[in-house]
N, C-alpha and C positions, 0 to 999 in steps of 0.2 A: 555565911553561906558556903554551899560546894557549888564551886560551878567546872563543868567538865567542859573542857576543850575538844572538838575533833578537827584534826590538821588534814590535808592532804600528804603533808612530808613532814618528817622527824623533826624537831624543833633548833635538833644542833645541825641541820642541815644548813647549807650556802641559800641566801635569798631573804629578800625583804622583809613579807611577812613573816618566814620564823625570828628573825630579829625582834621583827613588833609584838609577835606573844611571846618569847621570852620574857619582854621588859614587862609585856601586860602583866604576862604569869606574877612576875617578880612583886611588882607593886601591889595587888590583888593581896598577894600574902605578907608584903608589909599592911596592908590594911588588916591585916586579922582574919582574911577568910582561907578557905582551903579552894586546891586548884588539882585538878586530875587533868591530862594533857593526853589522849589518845593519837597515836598517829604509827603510820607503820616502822618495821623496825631500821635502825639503821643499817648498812655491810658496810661497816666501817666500824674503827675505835672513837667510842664521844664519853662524853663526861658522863655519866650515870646521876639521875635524881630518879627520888622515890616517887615525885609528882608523874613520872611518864609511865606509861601505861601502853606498851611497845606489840603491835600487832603484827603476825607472820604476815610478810612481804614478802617480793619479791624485785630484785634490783631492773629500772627500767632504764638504766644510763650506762655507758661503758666503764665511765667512773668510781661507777658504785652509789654515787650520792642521792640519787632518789630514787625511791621504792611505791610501789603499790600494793593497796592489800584489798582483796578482789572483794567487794559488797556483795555478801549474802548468807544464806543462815549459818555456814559454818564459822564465819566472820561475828555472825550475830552471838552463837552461842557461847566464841572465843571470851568476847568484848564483857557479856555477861556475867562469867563466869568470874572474868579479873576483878570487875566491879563490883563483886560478891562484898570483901572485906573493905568496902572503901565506902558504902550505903553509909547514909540517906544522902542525896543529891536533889538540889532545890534548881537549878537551870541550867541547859545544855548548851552552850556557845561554840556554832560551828563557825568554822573560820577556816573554812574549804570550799573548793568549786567542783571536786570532780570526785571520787571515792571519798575522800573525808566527808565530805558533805552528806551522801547516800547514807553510810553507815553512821552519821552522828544523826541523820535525821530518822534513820530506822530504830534507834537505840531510844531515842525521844518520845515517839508513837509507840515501843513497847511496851514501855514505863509510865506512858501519860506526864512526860514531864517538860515546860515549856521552853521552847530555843528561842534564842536570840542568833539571827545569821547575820554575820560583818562580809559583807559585798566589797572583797578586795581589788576584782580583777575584770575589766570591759572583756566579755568572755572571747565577743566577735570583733572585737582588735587585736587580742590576744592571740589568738586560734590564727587567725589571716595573717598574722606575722611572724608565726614559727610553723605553720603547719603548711605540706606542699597542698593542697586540695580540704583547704578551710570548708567549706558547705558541705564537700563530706562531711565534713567532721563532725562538723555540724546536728547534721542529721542523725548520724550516729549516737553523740549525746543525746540528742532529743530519746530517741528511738530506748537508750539504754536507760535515762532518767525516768520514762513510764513503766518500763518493766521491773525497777528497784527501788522505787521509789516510794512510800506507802499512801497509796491512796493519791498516785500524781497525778494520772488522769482523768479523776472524776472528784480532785481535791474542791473543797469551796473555798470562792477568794479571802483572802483574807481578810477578817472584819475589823480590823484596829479603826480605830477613829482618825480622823485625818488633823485634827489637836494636835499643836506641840506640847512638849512639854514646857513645865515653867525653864528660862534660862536656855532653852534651843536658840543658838545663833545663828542659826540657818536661814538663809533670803527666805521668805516667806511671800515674794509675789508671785502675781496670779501664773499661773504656766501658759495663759493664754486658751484659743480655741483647739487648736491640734495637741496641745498635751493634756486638756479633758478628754479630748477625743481616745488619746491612746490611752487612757488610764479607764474610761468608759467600754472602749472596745478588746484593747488589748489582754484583759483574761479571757473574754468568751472565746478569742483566736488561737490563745492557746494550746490545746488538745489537739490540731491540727499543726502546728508554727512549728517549722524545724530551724529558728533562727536561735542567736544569743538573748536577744530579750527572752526569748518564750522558754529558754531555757533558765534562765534567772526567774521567771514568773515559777515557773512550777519549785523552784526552792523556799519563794515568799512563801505560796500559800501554805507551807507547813511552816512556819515559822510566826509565832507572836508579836518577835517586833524585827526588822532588819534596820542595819545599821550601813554606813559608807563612811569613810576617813575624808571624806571632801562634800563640800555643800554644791558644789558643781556634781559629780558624780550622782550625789543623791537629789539632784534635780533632773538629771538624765534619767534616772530609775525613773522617779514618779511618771517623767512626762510617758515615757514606755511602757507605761501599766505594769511593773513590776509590781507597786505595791501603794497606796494613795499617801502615806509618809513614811518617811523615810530618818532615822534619827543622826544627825551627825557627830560622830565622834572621833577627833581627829589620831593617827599615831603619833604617838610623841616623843620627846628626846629624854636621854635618859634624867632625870635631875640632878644627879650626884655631877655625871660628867658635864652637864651645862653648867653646873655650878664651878666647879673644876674651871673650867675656859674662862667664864667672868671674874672671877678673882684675879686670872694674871691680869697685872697695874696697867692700866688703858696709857697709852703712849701716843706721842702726833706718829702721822701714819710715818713709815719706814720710806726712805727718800727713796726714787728712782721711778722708771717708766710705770704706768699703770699698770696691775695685774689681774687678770682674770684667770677664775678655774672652770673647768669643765669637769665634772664627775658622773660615773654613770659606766653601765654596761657599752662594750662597744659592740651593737648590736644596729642593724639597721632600722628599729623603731626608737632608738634613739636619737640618728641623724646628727652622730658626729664624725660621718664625711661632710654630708652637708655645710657643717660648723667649719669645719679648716676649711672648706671653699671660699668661705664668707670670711672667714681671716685673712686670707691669698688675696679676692679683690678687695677688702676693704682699704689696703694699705697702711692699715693702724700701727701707730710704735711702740709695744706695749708687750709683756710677759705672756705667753700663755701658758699653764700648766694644764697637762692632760692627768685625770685621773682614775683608773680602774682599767679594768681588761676584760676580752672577749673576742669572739671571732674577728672583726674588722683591723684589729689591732695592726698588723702588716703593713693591710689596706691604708692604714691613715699616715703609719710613717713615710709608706713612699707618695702618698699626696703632699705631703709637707715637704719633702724630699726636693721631688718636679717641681712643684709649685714658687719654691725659695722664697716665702712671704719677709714682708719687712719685720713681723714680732718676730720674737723669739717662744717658738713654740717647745716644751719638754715633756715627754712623755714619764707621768712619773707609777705607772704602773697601780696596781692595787696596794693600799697600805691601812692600816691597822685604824679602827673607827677614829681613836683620842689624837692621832697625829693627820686624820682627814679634818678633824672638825677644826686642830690648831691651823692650818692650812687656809680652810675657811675664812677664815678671823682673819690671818694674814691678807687675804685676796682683799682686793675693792669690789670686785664685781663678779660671781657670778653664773654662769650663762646656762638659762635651760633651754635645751631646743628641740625633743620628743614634741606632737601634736595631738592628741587627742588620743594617746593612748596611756595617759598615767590616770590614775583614780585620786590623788593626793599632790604627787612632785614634792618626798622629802628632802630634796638636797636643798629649795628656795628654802624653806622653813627651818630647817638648820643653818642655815645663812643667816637666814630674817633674825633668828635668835640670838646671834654672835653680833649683828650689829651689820651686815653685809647685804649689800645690795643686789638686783638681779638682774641681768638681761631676757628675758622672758619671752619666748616665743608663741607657748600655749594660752590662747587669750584665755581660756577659762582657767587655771593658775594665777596667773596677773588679776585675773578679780577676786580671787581669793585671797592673796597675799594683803592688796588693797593698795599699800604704797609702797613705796622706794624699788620701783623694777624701771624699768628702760623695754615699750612694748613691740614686739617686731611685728610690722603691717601687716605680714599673709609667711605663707609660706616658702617663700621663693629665695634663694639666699644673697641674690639683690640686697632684699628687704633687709637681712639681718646682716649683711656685710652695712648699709646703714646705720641699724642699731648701734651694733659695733665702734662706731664711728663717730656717733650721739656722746655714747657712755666715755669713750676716752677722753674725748674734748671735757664733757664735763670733771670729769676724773681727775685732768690736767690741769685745768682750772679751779680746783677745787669747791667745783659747786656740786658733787654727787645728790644724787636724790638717799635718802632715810629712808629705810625700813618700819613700819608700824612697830612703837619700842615694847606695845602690849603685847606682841607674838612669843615673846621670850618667857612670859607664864604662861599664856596662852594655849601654849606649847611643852609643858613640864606634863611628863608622862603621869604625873599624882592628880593632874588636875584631868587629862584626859580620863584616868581609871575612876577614879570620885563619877565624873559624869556617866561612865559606862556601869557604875554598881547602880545608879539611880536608874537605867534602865532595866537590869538586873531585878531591882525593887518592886516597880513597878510591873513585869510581866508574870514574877511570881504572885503578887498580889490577886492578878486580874484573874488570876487562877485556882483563887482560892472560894 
């Protein structure tokens, strides 16, 4: 198969999901297929592959690092024309929220040819935590998604069957009466709704099948009328480098105080101030390494500063994926504490994989992991100065809770991309 990508940013840009279609990308074409990668250009020096397919942009950061490239027909006729010597294309997999999206689903309805949309991002968590006046924003999108959209606002919902596929592991119970309800009412609200569902709704309905990286996330779509199912497909670790990490010779653990890592942007939806609050009261005796960077950064050393907590907290700054993930391995525990704003949480799952346990704040992560987390009661750092407190004791005693040992295939990116070609399969068929 060709399946064409459209990004919202460059693929060799900073951020999650370009990390996760690279690796897509990569494994795709170890499986034999071809892979075209649309997304605007970088203003910057990146590595050069034939697969991208680099659209005139414009820089929207001081940095340079991410661009936009404006949806519409001049955009259209760009896209077209590159795509000229790269025909025939069998499915379009958008894997954008905001211009990537518009222009991979306008390139889709030119051509007649079916998308698959991977729902990476809670739009109205997202937007209200970086944006100063979210509901504008809001609106705006709304406002900008019917004017570019082909056929947004008078699109028909989408007809997929609410059948899983064979081998979907996704919870399959009932959503109850308020998530018939919103899956009942919430397309015909649509056309009018200037919220984040109604903005995710108007991408479903052009779309065959859509996708989420978490069977919580894609339980939150259905119950919202986004779309009546939803397939899950999780992102996953690379295989070469998880395999890499399991080879080194398992060892009793490494003597000394308990360790936990914290990883992650420092960013205030992630809530690690909150987290060194909860280290400060807990009075736990135990390592903590900080890991990655971002605005708060400052912010936390001089909380740990004030604070003078009994662990020993180190900030060990951003570092290189293959020495985060040996880090991992090294830790006993752990700790995520974001709430309702991840679609996934891959640092627990790259824990899980290595044999690492969680301390686990977002109760919908903790049920997807399933075991060896440590769950913190609500959200109040009380709560997780407890958690805390749970996990070392045990830790010290040597009775840690296990991770599910299945997560570590579960989780090998060949076996997520195998799952995501059977979607792939199936929406080209439906279309035949």
């Amino acid at each position: 198969m060709h399946v064409v990508m459209f990004a919202d940013q460059h693929l060799e840009s900073l951020g999650g999901a370009q990390v996760s279609m690279r690796l897509q990308k990569r494994f795709l074409e170890r499986a034999g297929h071809v892979v075209t990668v649309v997304a605007p250009r970088l203003h910057r020096e990146a590595p050069g592959d034939a697969a991208y397919l680099d659209m005139p942009s414009i820089p929207i950061t001081p940095d340079r690092e991410y661009a936009l490239s404006w949806p519409g027909a001049r955009t259209d006729r760009f896209v077209d024309a590159q795509m000229g010597a790269r025909l025939p294309v069998d499915v379009v997999h958008v894997q954008a929220d905001f211009w990537g999206a518009f222009i991979g689903h306008r390139y889709a309805a030119r051509h007649g040819l079916p998308v698959v949309h991977t729902m990476h991002n809670r739009v109205d968590v997202g937007i209200e935590a970086t944006a100063p006046f979210p509901r504008l924003v809001l609106r705006v999108l709304n406002a900008w998604a019917r004017r570019v959209l082909p056929g947004a606002a008078d699109a028909r919902p989408n007809a997929r069957s609410s059948q899983r596929p064979a081998g979907d592991s996704r919870d399959t119970s009932d959503p109850g009466e308020g998530g018939r309800d919103a899956m009942a009412h919430g397309r015909a609200a649509t056309l009018g709704a200037t919220d984040g569902w109604a903005y995710l709704r108007r991408l479903a309905r052009l779309s065959r099948a859509v996708t989420a990286p978490s069977s919580h996330f894609a339980r939150r779509l259905e119950r919202h009328g986004v779309t009546p199912a939803v397939d899950v497909v999780w992102n996953g670790i690379d295989d070469d480098v998880l395999d890499a990490a399991l080879s080194v010779e398992a060892s009793v653990r490494r003597p000394g105080r308990p360790r936990f890592v914290w990883l992650g942007r420092m960013s205030p939806e992630k809530r690690l101030l909150p987290f060194l609050e909860a280290v400060i009261a807990s009075g736990i005796d135990a390592d903590i390494e900080v890991i990655g960077g971002g605005a708060q950064g400052r912010a936390a050393r001089r909380l740990v500063e004030r604070g003078a907590p009994q662990a020993t907290v180190t900030f060990a700054g951003r570092l290189p994926y293959a020495e985060t993930l040996r880090r991992l391995a090294d830790a006993d525990a752990v700790v995520q504490t974001s709430i309702g704003f991840e679609t996934q949480g891959m640092t627990v799952f790259e824990a899980a994989s290595l044999g690492t346990p969680a301390v686990v704040s977002d109760p919908d992560i903790a049920g997807e992991l399933g075991s060896g987390t440590w769950t913190v009661a609500d959200a109040t750092v009380p709560a997780l100065a407890n958690a805390l407190r749970r996990a070392t004791a045990d830790i010290a005693a040597g009775t840690a809770v296990g991770p599910d040992a299945s997560i570590a295939e579960r989780f090998r990116q060949s076996s997520r991309t195998a799952a995501m070609i059977d979607v792939y399969r199936r929406v080209v068929a439906a279309g035949r």
